[in-house]
C-alpha positions in Angstrom: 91.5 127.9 65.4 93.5 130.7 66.6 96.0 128.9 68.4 98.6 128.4 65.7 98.2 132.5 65.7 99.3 132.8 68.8 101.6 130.5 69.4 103.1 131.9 66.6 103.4 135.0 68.5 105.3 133.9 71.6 108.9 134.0 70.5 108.2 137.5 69.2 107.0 138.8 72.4 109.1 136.9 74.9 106.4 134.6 75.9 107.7 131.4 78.1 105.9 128.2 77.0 105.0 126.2 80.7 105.2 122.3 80.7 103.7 120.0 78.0 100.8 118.5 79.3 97.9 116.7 78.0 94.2 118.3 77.5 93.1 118.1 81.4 96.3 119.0 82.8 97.4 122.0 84.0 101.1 122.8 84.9 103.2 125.8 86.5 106.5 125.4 87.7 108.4 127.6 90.1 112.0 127.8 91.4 112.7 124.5 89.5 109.6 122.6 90.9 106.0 121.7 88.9 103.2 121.5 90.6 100.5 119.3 87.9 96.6 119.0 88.7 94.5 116.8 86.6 90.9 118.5 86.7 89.4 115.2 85.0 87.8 112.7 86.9 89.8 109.8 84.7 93.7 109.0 85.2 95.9 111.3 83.0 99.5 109.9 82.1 102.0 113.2 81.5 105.9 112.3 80.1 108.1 114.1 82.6 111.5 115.4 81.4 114.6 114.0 83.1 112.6 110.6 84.4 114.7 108.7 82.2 117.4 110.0 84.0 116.0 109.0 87.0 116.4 112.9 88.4 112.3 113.0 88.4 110.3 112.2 91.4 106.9 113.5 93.3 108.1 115.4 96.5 104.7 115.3 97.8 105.0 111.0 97.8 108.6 110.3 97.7 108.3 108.2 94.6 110.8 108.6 91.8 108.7 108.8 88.2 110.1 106.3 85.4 109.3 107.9 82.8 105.7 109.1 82.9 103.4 110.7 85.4 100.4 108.8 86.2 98.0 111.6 87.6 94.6 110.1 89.3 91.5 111.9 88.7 91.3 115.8 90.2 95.2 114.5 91.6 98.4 116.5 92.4 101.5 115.6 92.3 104.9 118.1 92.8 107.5 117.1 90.9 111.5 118.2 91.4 
């Protein structure tokens, strides 16, 4: 209900949005890295920017993301 408020108030004060993620997701990245933790017990898919370029992938698995994050319940991933 007060969301739209706020959010209306970022650009005013100088407020950084972090990454898009769905409700479940939390996301903070650091020194170009974003570490993701799904605190849902059900898989979470997130759309990760650059994967279509093929520049994403999981450092913590090695695995390159086309397109999409598919986060397993209460999983990690760090993504460069």
């Amino acid at each position: 209900m007060i969301d739209p408020l706020i959010r209306s108030l970022y650009a005013q004060l100088k407020i950084r949005t972090g990454p898009a993620t769905p409700d479940g997701v939390v996301a903070r990245t650091v020194e170009g890295r974003t570490l993701y933790v799904n605190t849902t017990p059900g898989t979470l898919s997130v759309a990760m920017p650059g994967a279509k370029s093929g520049t994403a992938r999981d450092v913590l698995t090695g695995r390159k993301l086309p397109g999409a994050l598919d986060l397993a319940g209460y999983g990690v991933a760090l993504v460069e």
